[in-house]
N, CA, C and O of each residue as an XYZ file, in Angstrom:
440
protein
N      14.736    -13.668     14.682
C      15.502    -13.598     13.452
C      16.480    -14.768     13.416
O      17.166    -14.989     14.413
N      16.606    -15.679     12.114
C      17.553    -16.458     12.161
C      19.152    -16.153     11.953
O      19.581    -15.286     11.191
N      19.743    -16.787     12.548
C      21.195    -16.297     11.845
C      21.404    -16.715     10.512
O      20.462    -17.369     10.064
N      22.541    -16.502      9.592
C      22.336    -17.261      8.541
C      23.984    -18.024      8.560
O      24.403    -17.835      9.702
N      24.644    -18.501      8.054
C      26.294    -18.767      7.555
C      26.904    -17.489      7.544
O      28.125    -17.607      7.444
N      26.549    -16.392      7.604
C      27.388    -15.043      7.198
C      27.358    -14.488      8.773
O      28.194    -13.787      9.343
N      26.077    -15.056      9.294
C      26.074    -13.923     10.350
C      27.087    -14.728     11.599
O      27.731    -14.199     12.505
N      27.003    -15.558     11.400
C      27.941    -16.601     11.994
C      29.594    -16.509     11.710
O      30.396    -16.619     12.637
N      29.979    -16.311     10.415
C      31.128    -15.762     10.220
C      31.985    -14.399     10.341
O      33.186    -14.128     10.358
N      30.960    -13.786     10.407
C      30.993    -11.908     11.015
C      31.108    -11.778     12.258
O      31.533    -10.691     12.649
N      30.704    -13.040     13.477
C      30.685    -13.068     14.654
C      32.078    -13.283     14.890
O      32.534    -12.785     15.919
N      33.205    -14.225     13.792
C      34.481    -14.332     14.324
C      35.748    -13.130     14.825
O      36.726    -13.104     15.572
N      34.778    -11.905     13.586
C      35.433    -11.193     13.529
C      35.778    -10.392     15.267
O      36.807    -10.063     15.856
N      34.547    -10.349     15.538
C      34.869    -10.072     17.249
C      35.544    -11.229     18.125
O      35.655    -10.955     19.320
N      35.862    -12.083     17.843
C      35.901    -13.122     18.869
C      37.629    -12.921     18.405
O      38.358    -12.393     19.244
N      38.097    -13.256     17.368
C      39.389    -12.518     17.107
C      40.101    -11.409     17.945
O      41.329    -11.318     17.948
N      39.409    -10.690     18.555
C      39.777     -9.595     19.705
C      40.266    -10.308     20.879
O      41.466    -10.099     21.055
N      39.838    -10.927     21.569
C      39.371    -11.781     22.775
C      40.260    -13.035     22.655
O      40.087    -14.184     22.248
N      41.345    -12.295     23.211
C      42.431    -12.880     23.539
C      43.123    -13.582     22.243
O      42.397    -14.103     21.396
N      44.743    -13.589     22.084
C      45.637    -14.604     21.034
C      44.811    -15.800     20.404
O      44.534    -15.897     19.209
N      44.397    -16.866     21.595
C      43.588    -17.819     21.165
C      42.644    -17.408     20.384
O      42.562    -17.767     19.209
N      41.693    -16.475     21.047
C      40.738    -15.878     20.073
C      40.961    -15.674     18.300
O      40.265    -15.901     17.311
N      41.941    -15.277     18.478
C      42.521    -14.728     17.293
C      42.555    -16.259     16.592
O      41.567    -16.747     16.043
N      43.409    -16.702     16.663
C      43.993    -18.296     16.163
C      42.693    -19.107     16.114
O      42.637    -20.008     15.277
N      41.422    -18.845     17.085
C      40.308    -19.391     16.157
C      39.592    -19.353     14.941
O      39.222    -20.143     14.072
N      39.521    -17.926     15.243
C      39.079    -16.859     13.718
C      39.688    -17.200     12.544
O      39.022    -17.431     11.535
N      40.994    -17.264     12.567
C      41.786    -17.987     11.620
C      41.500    -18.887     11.333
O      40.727    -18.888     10.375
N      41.760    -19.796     11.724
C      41.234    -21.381     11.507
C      40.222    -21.375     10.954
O      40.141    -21.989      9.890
N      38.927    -20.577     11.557
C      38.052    -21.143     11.146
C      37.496    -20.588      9.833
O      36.643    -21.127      9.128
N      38.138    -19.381      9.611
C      37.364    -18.674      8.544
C      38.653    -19.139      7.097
O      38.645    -18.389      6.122
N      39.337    -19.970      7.097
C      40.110    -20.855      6.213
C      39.325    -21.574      4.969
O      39.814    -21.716      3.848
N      38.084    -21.981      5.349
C      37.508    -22.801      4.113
C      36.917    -21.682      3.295
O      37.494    -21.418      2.240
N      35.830    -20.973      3.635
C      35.259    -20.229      3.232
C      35.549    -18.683      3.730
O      35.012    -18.282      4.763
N      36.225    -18.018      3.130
C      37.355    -16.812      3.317
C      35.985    -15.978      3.705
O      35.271    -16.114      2.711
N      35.447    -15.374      4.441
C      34.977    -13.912      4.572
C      36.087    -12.705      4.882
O      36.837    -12.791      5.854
N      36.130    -11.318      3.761
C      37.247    -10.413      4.029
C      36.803     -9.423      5.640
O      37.526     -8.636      6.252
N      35.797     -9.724      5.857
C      35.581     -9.247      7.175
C      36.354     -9.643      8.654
O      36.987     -9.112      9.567
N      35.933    -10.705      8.299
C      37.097    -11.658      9.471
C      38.547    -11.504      9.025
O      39.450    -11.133      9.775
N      38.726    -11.898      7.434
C      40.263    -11.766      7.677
C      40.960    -10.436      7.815
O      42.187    -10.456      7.917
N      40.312     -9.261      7.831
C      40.510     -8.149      7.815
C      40.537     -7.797      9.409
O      41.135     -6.750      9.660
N      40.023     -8.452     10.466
C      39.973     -8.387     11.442
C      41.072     -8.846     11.944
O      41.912     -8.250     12.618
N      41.041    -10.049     11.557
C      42.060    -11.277     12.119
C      43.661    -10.257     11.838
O      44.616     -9.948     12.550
N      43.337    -10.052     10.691
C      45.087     -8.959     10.630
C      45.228     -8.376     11.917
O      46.012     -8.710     12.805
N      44.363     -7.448     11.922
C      44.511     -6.168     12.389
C      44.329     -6.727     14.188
O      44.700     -5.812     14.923
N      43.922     -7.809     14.878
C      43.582     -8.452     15.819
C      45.129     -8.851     16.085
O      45.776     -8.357     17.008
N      45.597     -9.703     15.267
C      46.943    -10.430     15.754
C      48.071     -9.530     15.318
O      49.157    -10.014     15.636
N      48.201     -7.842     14.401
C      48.958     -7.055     15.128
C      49.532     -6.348     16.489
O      50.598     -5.874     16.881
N      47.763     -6.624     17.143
C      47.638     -5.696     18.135
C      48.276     -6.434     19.324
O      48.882     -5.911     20.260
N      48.017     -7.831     19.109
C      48.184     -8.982     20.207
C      50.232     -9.442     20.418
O      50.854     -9.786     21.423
N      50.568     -9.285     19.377
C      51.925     -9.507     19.241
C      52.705     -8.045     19.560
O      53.808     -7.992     20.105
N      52.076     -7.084     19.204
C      52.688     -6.050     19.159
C      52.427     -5.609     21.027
O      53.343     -5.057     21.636
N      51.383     -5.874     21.575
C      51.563     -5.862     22.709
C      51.860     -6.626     23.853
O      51.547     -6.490     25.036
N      52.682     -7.649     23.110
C      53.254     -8.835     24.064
C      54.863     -7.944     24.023
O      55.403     -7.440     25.008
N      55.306     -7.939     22.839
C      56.673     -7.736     22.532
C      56.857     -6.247     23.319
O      57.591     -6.209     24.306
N      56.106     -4.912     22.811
C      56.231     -3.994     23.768
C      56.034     -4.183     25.337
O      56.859     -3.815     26.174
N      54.798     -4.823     25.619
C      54.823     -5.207     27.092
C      56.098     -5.898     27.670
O      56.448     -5.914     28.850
N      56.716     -6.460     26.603
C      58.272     -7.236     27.698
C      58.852     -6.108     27.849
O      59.112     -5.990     29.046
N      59.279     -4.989     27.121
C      60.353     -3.719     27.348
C      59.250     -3.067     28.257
O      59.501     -3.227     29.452
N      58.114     -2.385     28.005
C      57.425     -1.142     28.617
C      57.572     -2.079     30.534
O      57.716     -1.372     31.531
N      57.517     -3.202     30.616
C      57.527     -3.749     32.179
C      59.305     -3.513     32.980
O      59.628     -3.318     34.152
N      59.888     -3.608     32.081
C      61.169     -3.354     32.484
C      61.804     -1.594     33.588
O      62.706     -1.336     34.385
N      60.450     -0.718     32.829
C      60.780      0.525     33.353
C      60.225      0.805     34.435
O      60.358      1.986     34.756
N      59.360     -0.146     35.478
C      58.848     -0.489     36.473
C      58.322      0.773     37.139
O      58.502      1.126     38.305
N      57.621      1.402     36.154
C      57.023      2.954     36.806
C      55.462      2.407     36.040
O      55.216      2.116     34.869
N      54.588      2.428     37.276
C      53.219      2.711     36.954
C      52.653      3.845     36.185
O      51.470      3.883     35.847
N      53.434      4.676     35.944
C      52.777      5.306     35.316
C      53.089      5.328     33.745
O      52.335      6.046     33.087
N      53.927      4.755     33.165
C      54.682      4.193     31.952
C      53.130      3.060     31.779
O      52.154      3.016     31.031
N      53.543      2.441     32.706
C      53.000      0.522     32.246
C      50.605      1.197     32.017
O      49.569      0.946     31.401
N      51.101      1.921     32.890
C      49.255      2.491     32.783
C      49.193      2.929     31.833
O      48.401      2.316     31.117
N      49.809      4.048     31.205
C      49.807      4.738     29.629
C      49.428      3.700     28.548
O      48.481      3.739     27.763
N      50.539      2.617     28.712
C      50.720      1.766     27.885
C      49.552      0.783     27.615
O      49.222      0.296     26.534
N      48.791      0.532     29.302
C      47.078     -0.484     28.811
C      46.571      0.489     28.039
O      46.309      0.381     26.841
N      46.397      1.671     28.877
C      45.326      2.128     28.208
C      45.108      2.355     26.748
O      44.023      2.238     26.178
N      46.290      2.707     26.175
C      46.783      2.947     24.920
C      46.290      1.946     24.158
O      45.634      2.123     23.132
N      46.755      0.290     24.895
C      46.078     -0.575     23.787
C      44.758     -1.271     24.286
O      44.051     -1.967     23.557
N      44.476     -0.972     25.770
C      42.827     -0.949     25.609
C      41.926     -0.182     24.742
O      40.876     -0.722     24.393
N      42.302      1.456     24.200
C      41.590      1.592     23.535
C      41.724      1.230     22.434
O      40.666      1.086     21.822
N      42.796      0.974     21.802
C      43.035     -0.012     20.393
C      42.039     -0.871     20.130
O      41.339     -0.851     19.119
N      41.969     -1.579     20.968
C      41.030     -3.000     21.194
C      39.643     -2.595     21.312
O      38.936     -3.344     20.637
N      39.137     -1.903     21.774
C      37.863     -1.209     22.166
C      37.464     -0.814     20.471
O      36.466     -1.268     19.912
N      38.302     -0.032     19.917
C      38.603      0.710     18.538
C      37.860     -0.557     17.693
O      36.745     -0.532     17.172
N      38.801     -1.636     17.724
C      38.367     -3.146     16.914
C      37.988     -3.540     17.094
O      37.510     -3.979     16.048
N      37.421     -4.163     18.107
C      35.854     -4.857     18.407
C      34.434     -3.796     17.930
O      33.577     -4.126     17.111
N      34.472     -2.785     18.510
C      33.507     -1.888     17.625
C      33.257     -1.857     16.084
O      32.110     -1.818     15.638
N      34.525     -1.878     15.164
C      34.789     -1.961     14.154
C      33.615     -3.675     13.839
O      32.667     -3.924     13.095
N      34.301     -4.365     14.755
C      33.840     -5.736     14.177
C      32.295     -5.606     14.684
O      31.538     -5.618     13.713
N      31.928     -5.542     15.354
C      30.458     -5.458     15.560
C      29.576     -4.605     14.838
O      28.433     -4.956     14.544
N      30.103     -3.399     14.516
C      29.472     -2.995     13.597
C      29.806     -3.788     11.771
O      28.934     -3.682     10.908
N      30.568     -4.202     11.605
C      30.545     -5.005     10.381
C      31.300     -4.016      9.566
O      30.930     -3.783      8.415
N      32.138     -3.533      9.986
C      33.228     -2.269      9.321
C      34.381     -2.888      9.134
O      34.459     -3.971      9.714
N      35.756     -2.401      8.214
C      36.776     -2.442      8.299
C      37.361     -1.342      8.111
O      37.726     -0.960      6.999
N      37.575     -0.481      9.557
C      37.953      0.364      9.868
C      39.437     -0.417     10.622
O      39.407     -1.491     11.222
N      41.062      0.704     10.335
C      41.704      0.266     10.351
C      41.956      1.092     12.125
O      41.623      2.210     12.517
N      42.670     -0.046     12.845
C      42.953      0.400     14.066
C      43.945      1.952     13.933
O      44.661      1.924     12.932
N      44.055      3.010     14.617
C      44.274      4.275     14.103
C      46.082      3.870     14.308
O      46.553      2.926     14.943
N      46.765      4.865     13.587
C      48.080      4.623     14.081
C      48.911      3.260     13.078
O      49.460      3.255     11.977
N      48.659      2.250     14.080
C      48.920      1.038     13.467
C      48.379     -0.013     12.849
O      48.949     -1.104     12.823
N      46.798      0.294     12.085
C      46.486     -0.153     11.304
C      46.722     -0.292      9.720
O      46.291     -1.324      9.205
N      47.316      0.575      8.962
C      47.546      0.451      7.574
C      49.002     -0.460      8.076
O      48.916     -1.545      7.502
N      50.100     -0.425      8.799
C      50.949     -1.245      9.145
C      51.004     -3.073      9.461
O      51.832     -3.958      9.250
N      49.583     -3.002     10.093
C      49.853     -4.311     10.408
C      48.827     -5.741      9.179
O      48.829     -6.971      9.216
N      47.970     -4.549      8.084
C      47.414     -4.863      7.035
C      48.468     -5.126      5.884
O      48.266     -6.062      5.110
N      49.510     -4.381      5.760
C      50.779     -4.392      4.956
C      51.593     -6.084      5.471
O      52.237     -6.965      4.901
N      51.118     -5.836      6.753
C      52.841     -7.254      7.373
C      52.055     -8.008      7.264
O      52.585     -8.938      6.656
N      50.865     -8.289      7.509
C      50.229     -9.345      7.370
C      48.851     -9.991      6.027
O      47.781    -10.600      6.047
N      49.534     -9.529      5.284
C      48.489     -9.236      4.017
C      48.414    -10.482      3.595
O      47.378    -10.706      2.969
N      49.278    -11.552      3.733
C      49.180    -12.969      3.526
C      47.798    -13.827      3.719
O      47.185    -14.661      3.053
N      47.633    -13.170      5.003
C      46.000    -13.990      6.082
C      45.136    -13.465      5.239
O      45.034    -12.273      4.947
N      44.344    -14.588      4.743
C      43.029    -14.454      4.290
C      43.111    -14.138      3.039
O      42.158    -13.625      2.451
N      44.274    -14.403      2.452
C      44.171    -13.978      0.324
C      44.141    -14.798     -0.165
O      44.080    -14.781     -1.395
């Protein structure tokens, strides 16, 4: 099966997961020709990524493993949540803090 231009741009939407950089590619690249798949990703990707840098500086401070473990797992499954989303070709909003980070970041990709 060939890919086509779409199937190629639907692929950003996962790669957006996969790490900040990831994210900041997706962006970039899906700039000329807007697909709402990617940018719908890309939101909901660089909520998750900021929001768990900024909590990770406080949640490390309380230096109990069992705090800082709650806390991957919590946004491993976030992430797990959105890459699924993107592979299947959905825009399903990450649970919790997805209608939130579609609101703050509604700018990307309009």
């Amino acid at each position: 099966m060939q890919n086509t231009s779409n199937d190629n741009k639907d692929s950003l939407a996962i790669v957006a997961y996969i790490t900040l950089i990831g994210t900041l590619i997706a962006f970039f690249m899906n700039r000329e020709e807007r697909n709402p798949l990617v940018s719908f990703h890309v939101r909901q990707a660089l909520g998750l990524w900021l929001l768990q840098m900024i909590l990770g500086y406080f949640i490390g401070a309380f230096d109990s493993w069992m705090i800082s473990t709650s806390f991957w797992i919590f946004f491993i499954v976030l992430f797990i949540y959105g890459i699924l989303g993107a592979v299947g070709k959905k825009m399903n909003e990450v649970p919790i803090l997805g209608p939130f980070f579609q609101k703050l970041f509604a700018s990307i990709g309009q």
